[in-house]
C-alpha positions as CSV (number, residue, x, y, z in Angstrom):
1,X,9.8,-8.9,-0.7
2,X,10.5,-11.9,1.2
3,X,11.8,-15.5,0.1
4,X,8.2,-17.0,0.4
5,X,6.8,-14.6,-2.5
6,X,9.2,-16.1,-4.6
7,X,8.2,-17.6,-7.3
8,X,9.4,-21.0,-8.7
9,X,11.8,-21.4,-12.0
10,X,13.5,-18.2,-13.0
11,X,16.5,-17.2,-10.2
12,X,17.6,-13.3,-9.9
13,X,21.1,-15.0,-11.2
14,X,19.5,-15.1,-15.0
15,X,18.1,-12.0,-14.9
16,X,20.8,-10.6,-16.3
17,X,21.5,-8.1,-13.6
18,X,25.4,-6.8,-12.8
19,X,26.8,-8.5,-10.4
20,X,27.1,-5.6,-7.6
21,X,23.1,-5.5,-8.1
22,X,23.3,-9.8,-7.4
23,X,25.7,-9.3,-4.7
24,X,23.1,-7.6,-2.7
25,X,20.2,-9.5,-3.2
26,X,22.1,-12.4,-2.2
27,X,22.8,-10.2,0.5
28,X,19.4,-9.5,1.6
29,X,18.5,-13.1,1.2
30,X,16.6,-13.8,-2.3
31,X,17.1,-15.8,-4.8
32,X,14.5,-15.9,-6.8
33,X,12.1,-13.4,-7.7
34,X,8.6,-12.5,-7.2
35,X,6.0,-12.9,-10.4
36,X,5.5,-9.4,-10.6
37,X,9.4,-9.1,-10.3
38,X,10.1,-11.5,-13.0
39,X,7.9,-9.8,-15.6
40,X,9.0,-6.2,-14.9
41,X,12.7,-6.5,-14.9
42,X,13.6,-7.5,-18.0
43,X,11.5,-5.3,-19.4
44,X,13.0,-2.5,-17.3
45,X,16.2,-3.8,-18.2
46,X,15.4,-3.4,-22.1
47,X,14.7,0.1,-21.7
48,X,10.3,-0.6,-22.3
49,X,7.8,2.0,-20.7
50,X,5.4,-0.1,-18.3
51,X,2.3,-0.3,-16.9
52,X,2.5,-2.8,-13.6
53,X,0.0,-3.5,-12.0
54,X,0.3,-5.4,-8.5
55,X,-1.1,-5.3,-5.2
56,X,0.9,-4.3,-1.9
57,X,3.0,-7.2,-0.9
58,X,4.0,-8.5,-4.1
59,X,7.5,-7.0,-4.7
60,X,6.8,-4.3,-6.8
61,X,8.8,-2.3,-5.2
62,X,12.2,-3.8,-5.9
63,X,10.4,-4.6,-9.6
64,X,12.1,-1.0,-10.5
65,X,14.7,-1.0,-7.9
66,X,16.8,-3.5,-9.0
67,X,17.3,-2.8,-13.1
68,X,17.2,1.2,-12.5
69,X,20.0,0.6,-10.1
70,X,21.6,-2.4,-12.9
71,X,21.4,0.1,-15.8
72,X,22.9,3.6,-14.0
73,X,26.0,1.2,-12.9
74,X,26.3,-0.6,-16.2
75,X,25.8,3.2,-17.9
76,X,28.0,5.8,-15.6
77,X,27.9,9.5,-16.5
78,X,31.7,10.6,-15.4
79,X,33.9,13.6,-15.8
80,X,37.0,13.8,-17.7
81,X,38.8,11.9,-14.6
82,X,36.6,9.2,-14.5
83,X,34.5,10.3,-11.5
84,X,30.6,10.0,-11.3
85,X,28.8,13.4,-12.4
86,X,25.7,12.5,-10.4
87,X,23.2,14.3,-12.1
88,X,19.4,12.9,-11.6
89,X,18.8,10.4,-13.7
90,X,16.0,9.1,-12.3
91,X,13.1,10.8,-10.4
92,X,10.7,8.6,-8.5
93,X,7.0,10.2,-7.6
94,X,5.3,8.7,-4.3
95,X,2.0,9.8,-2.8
96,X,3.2,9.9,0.9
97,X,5.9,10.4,2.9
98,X,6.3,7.3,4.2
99,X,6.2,5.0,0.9
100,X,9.1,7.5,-0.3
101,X,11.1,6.8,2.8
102,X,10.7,2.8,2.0
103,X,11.4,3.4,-2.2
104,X,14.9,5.1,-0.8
105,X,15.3,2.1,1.7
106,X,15.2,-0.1,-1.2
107,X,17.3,1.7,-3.6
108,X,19.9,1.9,-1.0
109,X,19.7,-1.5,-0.5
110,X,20.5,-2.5,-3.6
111,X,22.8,0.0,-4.1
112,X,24.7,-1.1,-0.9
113,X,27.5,-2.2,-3.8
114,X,27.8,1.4,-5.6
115,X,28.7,5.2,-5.1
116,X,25.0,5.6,-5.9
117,X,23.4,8.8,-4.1
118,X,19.4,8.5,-3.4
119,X,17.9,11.2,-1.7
120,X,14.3,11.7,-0.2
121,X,12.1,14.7,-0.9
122,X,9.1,15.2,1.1
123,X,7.2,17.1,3.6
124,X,7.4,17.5,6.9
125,X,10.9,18.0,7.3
126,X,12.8,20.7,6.8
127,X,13.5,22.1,3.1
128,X,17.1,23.4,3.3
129,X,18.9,19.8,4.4
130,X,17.4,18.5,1.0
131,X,18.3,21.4,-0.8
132,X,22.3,20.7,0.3
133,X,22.0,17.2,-0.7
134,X,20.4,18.2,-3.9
135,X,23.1,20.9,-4.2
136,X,26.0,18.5,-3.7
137,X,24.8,15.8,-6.3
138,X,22.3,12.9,-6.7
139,X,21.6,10.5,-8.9
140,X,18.4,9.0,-7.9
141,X,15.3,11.1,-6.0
142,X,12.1,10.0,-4.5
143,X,9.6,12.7,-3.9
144,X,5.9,13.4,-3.3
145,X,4.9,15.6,-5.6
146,X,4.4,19.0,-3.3
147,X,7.9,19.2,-1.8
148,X,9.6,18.5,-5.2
149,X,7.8,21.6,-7.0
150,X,8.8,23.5,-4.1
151,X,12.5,22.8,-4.8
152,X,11.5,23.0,-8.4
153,X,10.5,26.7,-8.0
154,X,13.9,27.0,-5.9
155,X,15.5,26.2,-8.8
156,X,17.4,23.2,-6.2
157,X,16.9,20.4,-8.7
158,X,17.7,20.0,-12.2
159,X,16.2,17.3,-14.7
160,X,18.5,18.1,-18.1
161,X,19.9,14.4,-17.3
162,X,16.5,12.5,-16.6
163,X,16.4,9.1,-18.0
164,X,13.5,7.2,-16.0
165,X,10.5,8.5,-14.5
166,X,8.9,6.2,-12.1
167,X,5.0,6.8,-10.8
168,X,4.5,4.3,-7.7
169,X,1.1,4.2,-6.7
170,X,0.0,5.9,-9.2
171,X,-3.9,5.2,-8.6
172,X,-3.3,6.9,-4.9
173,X,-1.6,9.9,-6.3
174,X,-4.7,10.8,-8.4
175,X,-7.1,10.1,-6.1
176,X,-5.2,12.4,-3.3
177,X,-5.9,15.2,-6.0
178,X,-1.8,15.2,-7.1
179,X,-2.9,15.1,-11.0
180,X,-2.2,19.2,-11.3
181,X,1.4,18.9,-9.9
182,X,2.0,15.6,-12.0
183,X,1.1,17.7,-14.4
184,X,3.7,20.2,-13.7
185,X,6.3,18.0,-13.0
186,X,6.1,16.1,-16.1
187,X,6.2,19.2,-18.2
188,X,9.6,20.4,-16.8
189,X,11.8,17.0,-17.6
190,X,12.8,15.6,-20.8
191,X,9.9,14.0,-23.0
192,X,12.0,11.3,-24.1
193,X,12.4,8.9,-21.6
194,X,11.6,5.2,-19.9
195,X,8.5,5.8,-18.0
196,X,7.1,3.2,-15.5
197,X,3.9,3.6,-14.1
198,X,2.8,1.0,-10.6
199,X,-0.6,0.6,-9.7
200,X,-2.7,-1.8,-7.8
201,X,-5.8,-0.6,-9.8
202,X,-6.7,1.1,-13.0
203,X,-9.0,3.1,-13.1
204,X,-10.3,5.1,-16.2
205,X,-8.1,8.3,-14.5
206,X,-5.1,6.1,-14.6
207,X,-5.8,4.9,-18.1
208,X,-5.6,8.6,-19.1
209,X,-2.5,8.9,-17.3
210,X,-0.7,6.5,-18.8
211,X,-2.1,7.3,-22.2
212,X,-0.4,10.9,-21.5
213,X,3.1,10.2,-20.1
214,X,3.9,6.5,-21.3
215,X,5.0,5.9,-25.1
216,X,3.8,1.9,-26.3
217,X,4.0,0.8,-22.5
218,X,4.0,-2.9,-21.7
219,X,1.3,-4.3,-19.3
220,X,2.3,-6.5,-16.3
221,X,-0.5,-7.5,-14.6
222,X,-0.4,-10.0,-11.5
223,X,-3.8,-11.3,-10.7
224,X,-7.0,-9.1,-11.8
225,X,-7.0,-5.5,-11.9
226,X,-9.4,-5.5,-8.4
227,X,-8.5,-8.9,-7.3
228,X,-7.8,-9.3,-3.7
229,X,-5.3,-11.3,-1.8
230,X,-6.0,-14.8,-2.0
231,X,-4.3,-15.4,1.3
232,X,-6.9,-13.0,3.2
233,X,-10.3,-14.0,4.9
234,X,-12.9,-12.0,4.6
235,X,-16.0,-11.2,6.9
236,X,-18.6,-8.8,7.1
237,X,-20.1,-7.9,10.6
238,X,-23.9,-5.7,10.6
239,X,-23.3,-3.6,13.8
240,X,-25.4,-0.4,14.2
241,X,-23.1,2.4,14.2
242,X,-23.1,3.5,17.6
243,X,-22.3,0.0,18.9
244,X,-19.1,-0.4,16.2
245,X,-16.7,0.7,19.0
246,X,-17.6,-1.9,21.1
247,X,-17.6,-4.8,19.2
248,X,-14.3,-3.9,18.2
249,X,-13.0,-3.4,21.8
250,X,-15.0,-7.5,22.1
251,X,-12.9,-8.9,19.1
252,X,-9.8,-7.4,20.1
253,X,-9.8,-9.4,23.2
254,X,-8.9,-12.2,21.3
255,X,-5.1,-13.6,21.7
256,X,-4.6,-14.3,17.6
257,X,-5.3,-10.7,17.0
258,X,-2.1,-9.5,18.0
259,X,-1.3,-7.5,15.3
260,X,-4.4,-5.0,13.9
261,X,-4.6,-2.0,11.8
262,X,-7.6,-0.3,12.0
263,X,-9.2,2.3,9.1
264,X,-11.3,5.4,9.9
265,X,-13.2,7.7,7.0
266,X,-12.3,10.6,8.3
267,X,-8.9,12.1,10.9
268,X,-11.1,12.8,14.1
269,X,-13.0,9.3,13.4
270,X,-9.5,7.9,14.0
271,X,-8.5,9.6,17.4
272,X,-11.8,8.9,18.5
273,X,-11.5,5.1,18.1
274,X,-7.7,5.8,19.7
275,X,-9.4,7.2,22.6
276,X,-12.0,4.3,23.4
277,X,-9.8,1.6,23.0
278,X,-7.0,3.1,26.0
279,X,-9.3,4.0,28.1
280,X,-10.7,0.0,27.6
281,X,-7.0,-0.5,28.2
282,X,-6.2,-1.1,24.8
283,X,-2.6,0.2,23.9
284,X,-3.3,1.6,20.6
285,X,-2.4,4.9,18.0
286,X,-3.2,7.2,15.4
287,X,-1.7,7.8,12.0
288,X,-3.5,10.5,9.7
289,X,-2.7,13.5,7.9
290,X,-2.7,15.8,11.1
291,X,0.1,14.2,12.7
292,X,3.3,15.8,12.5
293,X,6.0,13.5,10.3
294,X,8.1,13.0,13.8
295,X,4.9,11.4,15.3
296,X,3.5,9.4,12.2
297,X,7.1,7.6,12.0
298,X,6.7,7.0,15.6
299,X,3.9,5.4,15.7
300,X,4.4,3.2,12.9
301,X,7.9,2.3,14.3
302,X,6.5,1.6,17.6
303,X,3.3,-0.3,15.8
304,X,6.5,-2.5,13.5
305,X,8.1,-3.2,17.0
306,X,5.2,-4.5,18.9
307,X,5.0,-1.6,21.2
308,X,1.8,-1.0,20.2
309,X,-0.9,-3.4,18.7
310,X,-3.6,-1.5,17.6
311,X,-2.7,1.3,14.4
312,X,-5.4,3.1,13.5
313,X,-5.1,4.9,10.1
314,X,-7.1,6.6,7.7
315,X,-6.8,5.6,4.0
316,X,-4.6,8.5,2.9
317,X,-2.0,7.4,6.1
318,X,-2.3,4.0,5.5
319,X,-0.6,4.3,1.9
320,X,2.8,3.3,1.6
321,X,2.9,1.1,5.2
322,X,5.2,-1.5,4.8
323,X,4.7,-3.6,7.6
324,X,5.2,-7.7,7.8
325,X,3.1,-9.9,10.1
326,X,-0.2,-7.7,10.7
327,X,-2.8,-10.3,11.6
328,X,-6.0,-8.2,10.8
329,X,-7.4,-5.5,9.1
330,X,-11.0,-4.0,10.2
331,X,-12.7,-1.8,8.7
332,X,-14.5,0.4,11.2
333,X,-15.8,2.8,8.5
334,X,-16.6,0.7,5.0
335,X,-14.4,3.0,2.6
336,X,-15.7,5.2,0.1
337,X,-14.3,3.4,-3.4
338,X,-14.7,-0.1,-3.7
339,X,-11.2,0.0,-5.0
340,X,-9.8,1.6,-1.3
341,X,-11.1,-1.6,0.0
342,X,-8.4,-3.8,-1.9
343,X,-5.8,-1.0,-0.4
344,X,-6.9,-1.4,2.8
345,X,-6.6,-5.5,2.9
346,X,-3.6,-5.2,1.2
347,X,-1.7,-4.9,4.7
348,X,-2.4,-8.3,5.4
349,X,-2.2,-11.7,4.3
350,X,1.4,-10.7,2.8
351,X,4.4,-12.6,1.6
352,X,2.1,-16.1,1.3
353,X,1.3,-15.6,5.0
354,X,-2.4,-15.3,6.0
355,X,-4.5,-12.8,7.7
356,X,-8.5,-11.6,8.3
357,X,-10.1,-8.6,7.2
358,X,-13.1,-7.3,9.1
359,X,-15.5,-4.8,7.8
360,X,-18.0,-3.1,9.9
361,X,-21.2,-2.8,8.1
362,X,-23.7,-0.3,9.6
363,X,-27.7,0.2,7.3
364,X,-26.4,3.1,6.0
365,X,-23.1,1.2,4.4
366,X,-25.1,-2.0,3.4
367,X,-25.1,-0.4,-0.6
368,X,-21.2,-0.1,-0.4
369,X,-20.1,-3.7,0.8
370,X,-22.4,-4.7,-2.3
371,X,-20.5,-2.5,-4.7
372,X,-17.3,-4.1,-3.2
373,X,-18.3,-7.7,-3.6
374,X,-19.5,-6.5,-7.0
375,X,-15.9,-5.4,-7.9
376,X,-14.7,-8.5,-6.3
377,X,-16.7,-10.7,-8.2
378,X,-17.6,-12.3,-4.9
379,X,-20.0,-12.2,-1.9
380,X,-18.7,-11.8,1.8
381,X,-19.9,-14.1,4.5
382,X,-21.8,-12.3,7.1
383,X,-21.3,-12.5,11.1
384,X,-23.9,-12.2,13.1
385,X,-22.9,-11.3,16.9
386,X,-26.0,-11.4,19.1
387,X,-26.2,-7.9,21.0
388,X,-24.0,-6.4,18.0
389,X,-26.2,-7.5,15.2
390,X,-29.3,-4.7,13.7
391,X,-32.0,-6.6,14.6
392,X,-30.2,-8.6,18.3
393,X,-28.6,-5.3,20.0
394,X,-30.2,-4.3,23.4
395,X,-32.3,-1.8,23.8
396,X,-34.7,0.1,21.1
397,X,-33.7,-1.3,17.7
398,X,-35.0,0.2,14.6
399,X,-38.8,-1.4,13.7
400,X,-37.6,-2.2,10.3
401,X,-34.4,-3.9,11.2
402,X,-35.4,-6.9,10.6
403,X,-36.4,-5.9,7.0
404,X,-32.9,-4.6,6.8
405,X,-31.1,-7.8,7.3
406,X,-33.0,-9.7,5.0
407,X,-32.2,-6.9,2.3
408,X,-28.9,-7.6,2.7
409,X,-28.5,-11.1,2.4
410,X,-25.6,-11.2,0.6
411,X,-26.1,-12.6,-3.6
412,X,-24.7,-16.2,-3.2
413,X,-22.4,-16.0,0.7
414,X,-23.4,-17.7,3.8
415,X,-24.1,-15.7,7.0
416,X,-23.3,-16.8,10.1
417,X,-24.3,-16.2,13.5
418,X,-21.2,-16.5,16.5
419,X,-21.0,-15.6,20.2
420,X,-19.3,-12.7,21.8
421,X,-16.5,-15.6,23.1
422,X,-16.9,-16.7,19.1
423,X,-16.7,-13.2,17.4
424,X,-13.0,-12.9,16.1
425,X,-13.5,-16.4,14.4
426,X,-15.1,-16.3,11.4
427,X,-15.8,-20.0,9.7
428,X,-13.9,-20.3,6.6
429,X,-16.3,-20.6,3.4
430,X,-14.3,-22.2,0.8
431,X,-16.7,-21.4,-2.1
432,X,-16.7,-17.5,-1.7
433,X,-13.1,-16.8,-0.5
434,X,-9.8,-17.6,-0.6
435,X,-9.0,-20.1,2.4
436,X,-5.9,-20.9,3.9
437,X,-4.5,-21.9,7.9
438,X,-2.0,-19.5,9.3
439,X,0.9,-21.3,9.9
């Protein structure tokens, strides 16, 4: 959350929160809150199940930070001397590691103020240094769903005292198969309780969800359901597979993209692209699912820094990065679900700053990009790079290439055609998306 998502009129000061809560916002510089913000609090405050659902970037985050850490202050459980019991009263499920590391960042922000105790629960780290700090007390923890059901069966955590349940990202839990252990999880805590569910899409499998866990929830919706960024340009580039690397290592030459996170389809896909671009010179990393938990927070430390330039992720990685100022998101494989595609842009164009998002479209992807624009609502302009481009690369291109461009002329978007010196500057098309300078 930063001041610039703010939105105008309401200030965090009539929200109602206690003023330890204020006290650190003040502290961490807002002053007003963000529209998803503004809707979700006081309805967090009331006590309300709820359904929001908000892209990455929008605040969200603190949307349940701020009154779950408001109502445990304003409603201590204490012993007979007065003394916090810390018991969990409030479990928070995260699909990755990393997004739980930022949830407890938050809650410890805003808890700067109180004798609050938040404590992380995930893989990759070892079990027993969580199990003493579960041992020793805590009121607030933020797991992925594997690690907390192995504590579970260590009989480490207790949920007797569970108030709120929070699902962040609740759309990437189910589709990184977590449904069984949700499952599981929500079986073994208390049936009545406030429930709040975040998700930047809903899917039918959501729906379900939410139909299962929540009672009368409240929707918060900020912007459509598969509504991108407004603040992101997009373009679509045709390059024939084998010549995606290096048009990428050609755009990346380019001084404004000095901040770029790349997405892969698959783990290997990703080292691969890793290993092109250093030995082109370009200083770039891998995060995925096969890097150890000391090497995927180094590289995205190193990648927040400046360090490094280049992050290359795969979608599963990417979820829960929290990372200001990235100039550009490309697409080297076109994702698999139109709806990982608003994920993936997510990254940039954040807190009312700008950004570009390429997508590399080879023939066999063309039927994708046109069920994303479909979901969009929108067509993307197309960028034609001459010696990238199906029917200009050198050498033997396909007889029916031709036939294959003109097939994918997108439904109502311009395409344009740009020199390799031109290629990271797609012309801005007012009609078909969101348009806006970087300042």
């Amino acid at each position: 959350m930063t001041e610039d998502q703010a939105g105008a009129g309401v200030s965090f000061a009539e929200l109602d929160l206690a003023p330890d809560v204020l006290k650190a916002v003040r502290d961490a510089g807002y002053t007003h809150p963000t529209p998803i913000q503004q809707q979700a609090i006081p309805l967090a405050l009331a006590g309300r199940d709820l359904i929001g659902l908000a892209q990455t970037g929008t605040g969200k985050t603190a949307g349940f930070t701020l009154p779950i850490v408001h109502n445990l202050i304003t409603n201590p459980v204490l012993d007979s001397a007065g003394k916090s019991l810390h018991r969990v009263r409030v479990l928070i499920l995260t699909p990755t590691r990393e997004l739980a590391a930022q949830v407890e960042e938050s809650f410890r922000k805003y808890g700067k103020y109180t004798d609050l105790r938040v404590v992380p629960i995930f893989g990759g780290v070892g079990i027993e240094p969580q199990s003493k700090s579960l041992r020793n007390g805590v009121d607030v923890v933020v797991a992925t769903p594997g690690r907390l059901l192995d504590h579970m069966e260590r009989q480490n955590v207790v949920f007797d005292d569970l108030e709120v349940l929070v699902l962040d990202e609740a759309d990437r839990m189910l589709d990184m198969g977590f449904a069984p252990q949700l499952n599981r999880i929500v079986d073994e805590i208390p049936k009545y309780r406030q429930t709040l569910l975040f998700s930047a899409t809903m899917p039918p499998e959501v729906e379900a969800l939410a139909r299962r866990y929540l009672r009368k929830p409240v929707v918060v919706q900020v912007g459509r359901r598969s509504e991108t960024a407004s603040t992101v340009t997009h373009a679509v580039y045709p390059v024939p597979r084998e010549r995606k690397t290096q048009l990428l290592v050609e755009l990346l030459k380019k001084p404004e993209m000095d901040s770029v996170l790349i997405f892969t389809r698959t783990k290997h896909g990703a080292d691969r692209v890793v290993r092109h671009l250093e030995q082109e010179g370009v200083n770039a990393t891998a995060m995925h699912a096969d890097k150890s938990q000391g090497e995927r927070t180094r590289a995205l430390e190193d990648f927040k820094s400046g360090k490094i330039r280049v992050l290359v992720a795969t979608d599963i990685a990417q979820r829960g990065l929290d990372v200001s100022g990235i100039s550009h998101v490309v697409n080297y494989d076109v994702p698999q679900q139109p709806e990982d595609y608003v994920h993936r842009i997510g990254r940039t164009g954040r807190a009312a700053a700008t950004g570009d998002a390429y997508t590399f479209m080879s023939t066999d992807e063309i039927a994708m990009v046109r069920t994303i624009e479909r979901m969009m609502g929108e067509s993307i302009p197309r960028i034609s790079v001459p010696g990238y481009d199906f029917g200009t690369e050198s050498g033997d291109a396909a007889p029916d290439a031709a036939a294959i461009i003109a097939d994918d002329t997108p439904p109502a978007g311009p395409s344009v055609s740009a020199s390799p010196d031109q290629a990271g500057k797609p012309k801005r098309y007012r009609r078909n998306v969101s348009v806006a300078r970087r300042r």
